[in-house]
matplotlib code that plots the C-alpha trace (Angstrom):
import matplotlib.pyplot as plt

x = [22.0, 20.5, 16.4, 13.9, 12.2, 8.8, 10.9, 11.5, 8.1, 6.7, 9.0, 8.5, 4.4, 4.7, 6.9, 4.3, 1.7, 3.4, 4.6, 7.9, 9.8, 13.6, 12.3, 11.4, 15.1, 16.1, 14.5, 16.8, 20.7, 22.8, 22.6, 18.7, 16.6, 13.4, 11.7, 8.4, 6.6, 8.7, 11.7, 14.5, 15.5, 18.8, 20.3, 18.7, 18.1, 16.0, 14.2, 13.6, 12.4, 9.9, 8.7, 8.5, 6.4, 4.4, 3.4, 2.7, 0.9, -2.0, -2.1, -4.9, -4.1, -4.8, -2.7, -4.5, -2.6, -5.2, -3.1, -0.3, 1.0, 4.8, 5.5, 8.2, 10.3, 8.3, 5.3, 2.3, 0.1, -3.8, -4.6, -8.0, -9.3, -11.6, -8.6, -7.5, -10.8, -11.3, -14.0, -16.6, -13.7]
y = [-58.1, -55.2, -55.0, -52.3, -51.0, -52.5, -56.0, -55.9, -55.2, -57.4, -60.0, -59.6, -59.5, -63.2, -64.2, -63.4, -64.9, -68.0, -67.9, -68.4, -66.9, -68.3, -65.9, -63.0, -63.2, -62.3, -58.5, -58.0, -57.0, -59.4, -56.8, -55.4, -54.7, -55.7, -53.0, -54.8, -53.9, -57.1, -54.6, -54.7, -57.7, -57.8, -59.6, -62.1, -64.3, -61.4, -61.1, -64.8, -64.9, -62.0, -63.7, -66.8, -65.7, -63.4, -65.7, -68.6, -66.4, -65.8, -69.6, -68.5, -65.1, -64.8, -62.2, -60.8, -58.0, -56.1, -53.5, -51.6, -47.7, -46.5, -43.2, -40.6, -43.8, -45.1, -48.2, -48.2, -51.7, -52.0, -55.2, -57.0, -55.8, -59.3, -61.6, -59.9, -60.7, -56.7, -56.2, -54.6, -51.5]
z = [-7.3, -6.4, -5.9, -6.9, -3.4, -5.3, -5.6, -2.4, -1.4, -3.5, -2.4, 1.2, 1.0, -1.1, 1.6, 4.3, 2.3, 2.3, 5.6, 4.7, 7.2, 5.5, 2.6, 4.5, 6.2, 2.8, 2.7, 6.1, 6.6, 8.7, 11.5, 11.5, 14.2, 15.1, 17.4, 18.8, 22.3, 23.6, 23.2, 20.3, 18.5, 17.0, 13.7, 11.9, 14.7, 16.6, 13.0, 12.9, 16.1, 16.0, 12.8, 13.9, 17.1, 15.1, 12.4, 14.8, 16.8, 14.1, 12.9, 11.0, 9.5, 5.3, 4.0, 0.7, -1.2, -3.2, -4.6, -4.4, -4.8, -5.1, -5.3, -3.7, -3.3, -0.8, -1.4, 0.2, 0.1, 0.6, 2.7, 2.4, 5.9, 5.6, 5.5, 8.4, 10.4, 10.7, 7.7, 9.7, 10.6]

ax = plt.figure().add_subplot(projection="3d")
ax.plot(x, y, z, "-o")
ax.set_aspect("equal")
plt.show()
């Protein structure tokens, strides 16, 4: 089945909310790449891993979706700066 880009959006931002990182393995090809400042990760193990590590690395991280915009193909998504501890930026 084939997803809209604003499904798979959608899909991926509820995955991070929950912190599900089996669900947001599922918005990733078999042979991604993660690029993070540790270097490349490759595949859905390097994605697993860089979520994993990310995710546990903010234990207490809140991920609010306020609203989101698509247009020209491409979505754009407003984040709650508060949840993310940054509310006086």
């Amino acid at each position: 089945m084939t997803r809209t880009p604003q499904e798979v959006f959608s899909a991926h931002l509820a995955a991070l909310a929950k912190r599900d990182v089996s669900l947001i393995l599922q918005d990733f090809a078999d042979d991604a790449i993660v690029i993070s400042s540790q270097g490349a990760l490759e595949g859905l193990a390097g994605v697993e891993a860089f979520y994993t590590a990310a995710l546990g690395g903010l234990p207490d991280i809140d991920i609010t979706v306020t609203s989101s915009v698509f247009g020209w193909g491409r979505p754009t998504g407003a984040v709650d700066r508060k949840s993310l501890g940054r509310g006086d930026q």
